[in-house]
C-alpha positions as CSV (number, residue, x, y, z in Angstrom):
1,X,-11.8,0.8,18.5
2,X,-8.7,3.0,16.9
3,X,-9.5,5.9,15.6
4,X,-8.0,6.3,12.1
5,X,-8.8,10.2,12.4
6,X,-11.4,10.2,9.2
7,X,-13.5,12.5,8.8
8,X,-17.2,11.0,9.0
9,X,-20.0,13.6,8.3
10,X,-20.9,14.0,4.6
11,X,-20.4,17.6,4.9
12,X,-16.8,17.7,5.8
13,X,-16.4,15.2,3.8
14,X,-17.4,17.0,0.7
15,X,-15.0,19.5,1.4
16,X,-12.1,17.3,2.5
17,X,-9.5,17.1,-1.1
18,X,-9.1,13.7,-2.7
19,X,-5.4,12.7,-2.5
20,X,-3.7,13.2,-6.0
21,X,-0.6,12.4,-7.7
22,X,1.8,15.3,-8.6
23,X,0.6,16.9,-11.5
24,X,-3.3,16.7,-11.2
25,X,-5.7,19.2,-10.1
26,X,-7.3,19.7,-6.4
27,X,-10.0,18.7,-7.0
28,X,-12.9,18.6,-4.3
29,X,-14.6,15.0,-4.1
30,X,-17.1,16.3,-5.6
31,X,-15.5,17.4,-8.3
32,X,-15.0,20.8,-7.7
33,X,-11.8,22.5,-8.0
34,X,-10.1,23.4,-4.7
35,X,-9.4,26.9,-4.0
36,X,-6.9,25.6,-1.8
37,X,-3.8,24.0,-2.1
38,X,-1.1,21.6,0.0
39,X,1.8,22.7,1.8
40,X,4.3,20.6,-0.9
41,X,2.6,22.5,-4.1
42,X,2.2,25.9,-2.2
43,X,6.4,25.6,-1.3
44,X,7.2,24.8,-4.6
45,X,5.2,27.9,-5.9
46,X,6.9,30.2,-3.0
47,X,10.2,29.0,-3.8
48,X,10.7,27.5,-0.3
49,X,10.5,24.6,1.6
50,X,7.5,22.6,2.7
51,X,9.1,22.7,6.4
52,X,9.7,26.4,6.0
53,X,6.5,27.2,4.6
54,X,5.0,25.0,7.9
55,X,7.2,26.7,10.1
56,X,5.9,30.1,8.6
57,X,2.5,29.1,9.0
58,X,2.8,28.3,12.7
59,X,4.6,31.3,13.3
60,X,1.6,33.3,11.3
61,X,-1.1,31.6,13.4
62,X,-4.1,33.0,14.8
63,X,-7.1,31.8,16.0
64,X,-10.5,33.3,15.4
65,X,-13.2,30.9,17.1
66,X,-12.2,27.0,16.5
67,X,-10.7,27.8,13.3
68,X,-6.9,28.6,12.6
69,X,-5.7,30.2,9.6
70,X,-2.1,32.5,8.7
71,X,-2.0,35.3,6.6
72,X,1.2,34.8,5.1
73,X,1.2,38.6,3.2
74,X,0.3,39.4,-0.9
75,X,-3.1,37.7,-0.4
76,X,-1.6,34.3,0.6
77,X,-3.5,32.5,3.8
78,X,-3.3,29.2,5.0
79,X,-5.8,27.3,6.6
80,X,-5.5,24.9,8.9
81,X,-7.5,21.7,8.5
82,X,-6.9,19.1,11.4
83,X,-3.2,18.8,11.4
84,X,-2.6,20.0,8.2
85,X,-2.0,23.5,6.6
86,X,-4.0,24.2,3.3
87,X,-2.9,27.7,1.5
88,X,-5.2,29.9,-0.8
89,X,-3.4,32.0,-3.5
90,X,-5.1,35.4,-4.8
91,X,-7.0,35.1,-7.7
């Protein structure tokens, strides 16, 4: 059997963000709001590029246990999730 690369457990899966169309919230799929946000919206807030903001994340990368996140400077960090890059903005 193929792995589709889902994730499975209920608790990853609550924090995992429901796909949305431009303009909506990140919203958790519980219906929280996400205190993250992906690459595409974070580049457009940072005035750059999604492929420069990835590049800037891999170049920012450190890992501490099994996780890997970037502090990207003001605040900023990025996350990594799997194979994708989640950023948090200050509050």
């Amino acid at each position: 059997m193929k792995s589709t690369g889902m994730r499975t457990s209920r608790t990853e899966a609550d924090h995992e963000t429901v796909d949305h169309a431009a303009g909506q919230d990140n919203r958790l799929r519980n219906g929280a709001l996400s205190p993250y946000v992906g690459v595409d919206d974070a580049a457009a807030r940072l005035s750059t590029t999604p492929n420069a903001l990835r590049a800037r994340c891999r170049r920012n990368a450190r890992r501490d246990g099994r996780a890997v996140s970037a502090h990207l400077g003001g605040g900023i960090v990025a996350i990594k999730f799997g194979v994708s890059w989640r950023i948090r903005f200050p509050d």
